[in-house]
C-alpha positions in Angstrom: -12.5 30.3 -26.7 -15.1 28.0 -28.2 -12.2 26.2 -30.2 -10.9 25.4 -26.5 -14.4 23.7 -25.5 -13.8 21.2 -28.4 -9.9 20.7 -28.5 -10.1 17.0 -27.0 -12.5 16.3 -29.9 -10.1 17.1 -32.3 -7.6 15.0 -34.1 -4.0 14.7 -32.3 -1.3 14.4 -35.1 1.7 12.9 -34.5 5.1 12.5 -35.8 8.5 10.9 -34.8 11.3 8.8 -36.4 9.9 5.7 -35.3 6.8 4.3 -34.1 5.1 1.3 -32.7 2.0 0.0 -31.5 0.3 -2.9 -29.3 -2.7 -3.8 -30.1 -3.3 -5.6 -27.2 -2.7 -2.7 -24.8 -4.5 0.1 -27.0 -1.3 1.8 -27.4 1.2 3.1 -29.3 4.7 4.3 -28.6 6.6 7.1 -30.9 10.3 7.9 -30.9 12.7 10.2 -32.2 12.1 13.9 -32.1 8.4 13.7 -31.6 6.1 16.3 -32.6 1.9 16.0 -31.2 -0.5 18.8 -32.2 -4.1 19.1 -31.7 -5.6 22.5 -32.3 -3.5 25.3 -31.5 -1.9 23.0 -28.7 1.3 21.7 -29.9 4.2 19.2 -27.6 7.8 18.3 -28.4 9.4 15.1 -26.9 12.3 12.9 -27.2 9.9 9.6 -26.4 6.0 9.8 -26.5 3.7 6.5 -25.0 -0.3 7.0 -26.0 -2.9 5.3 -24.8 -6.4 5.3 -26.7 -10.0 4.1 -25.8 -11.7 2.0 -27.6 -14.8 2.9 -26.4 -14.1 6.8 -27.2 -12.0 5.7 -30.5 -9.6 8.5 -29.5 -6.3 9.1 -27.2 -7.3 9.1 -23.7 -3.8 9.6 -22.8 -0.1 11.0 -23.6 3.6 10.2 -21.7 5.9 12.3 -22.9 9.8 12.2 -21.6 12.6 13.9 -22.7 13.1 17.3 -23.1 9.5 18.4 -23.6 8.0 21.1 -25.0 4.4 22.4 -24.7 3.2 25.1 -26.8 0.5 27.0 -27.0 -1.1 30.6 -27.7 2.0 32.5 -26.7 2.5 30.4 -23.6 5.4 28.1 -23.3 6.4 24.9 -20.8 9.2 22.7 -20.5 9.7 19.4 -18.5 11.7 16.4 -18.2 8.1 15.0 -18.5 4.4 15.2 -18.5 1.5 13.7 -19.1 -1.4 15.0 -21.5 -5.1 13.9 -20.2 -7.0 14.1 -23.7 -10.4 14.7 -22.8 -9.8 16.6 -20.0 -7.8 19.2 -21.7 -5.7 18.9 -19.0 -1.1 19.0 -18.8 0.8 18.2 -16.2 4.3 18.6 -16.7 6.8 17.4 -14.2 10.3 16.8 -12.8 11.1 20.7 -12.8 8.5 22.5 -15.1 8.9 26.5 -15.8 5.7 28.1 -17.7 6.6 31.2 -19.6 3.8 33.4 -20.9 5.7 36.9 -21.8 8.1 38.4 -19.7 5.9 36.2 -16.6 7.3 32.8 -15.6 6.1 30.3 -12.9 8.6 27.4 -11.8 7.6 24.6 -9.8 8.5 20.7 -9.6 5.4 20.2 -11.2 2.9 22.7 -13.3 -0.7 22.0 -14.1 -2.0 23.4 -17.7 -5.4 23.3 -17.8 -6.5 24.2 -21.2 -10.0 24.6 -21.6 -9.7 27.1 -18.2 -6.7 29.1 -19.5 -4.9 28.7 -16.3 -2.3 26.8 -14.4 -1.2 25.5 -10.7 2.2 25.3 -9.9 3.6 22.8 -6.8 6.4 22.7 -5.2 7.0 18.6 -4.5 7.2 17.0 -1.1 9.5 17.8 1.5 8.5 21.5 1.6 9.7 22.4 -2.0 8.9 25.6 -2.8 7.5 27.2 -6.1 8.5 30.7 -7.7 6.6 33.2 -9.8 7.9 36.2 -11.8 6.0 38.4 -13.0 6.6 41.5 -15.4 5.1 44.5 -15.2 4.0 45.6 -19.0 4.5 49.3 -17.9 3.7 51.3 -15.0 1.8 54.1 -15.3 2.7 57.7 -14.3 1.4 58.9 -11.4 -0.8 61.9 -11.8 -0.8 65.2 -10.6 -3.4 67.1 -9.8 
């Protein structure tokens, strides 16, 4: 867990088919089957937008869209999109997310990863959306007789 406490310190490498970056807006914006990992924390994307402090001299902020992925520790969610908050250790992922972790899911428009906690908030949208949790039992013991 101590590894979690220090994730947003770490480094966040990235990777994609094509990248570019503006100077004047502190960002940089990768395309192309993007891969971002920091730690054991790992996202797939088709488009990824990251904005960095200068101040911090780190990413204070990721957009991801298309078909993303997050990974991490045996827990996996997927999104149209979501955003990564860097120092918060915190992932919201959007636009229908479903969070697998086993045989449990949780489905929501959006789903709330935060990292450093281990645990997650799903929401159902506006206009009364609703969210939906399944969740497996790993076995159920026997009942005993006396």
């Amino acid at each position: 867990m101590r590894a979690n406490l220090e994730l947003g310190s770490q480094p966040i490498e990235i990777t994609a088919e094509r990248v570019s970056a503006d100077s004047v807006r502190n960002s940089v914006t990768f395309e192309g089957n993007v891969v971002a990992r920091q730690g054991d924390v790992t996202m797939y994307s088709n488009r990824l937008w990251a904005e960095y402090s200068k101040e911090a001299g780190a990413i204070d902020r990721i957009e991801a869209e298309g078909n993303v992925r997050f990974v991490q520790e045996g827990r996996e969610a997927r999104a149209p999109r979501a955003t990564f908050y860097n120092f918060e250790q915190r992932v919201v992922l959007s636009g229908g997310a479903e969070l697998r972790e086993g045989e449990n899911t949780l489905l929501g428009e959006t789903v709330t990863i935060f990292i450093r906690e281990n645990r997650s908030v799903a929401t159902g949208g506006e206009g009364g959306g609703r969210v939906k949790a399944v969740i497996t039992p790993k076995s159920v013991p026997e009942p005993t007789r006396k």
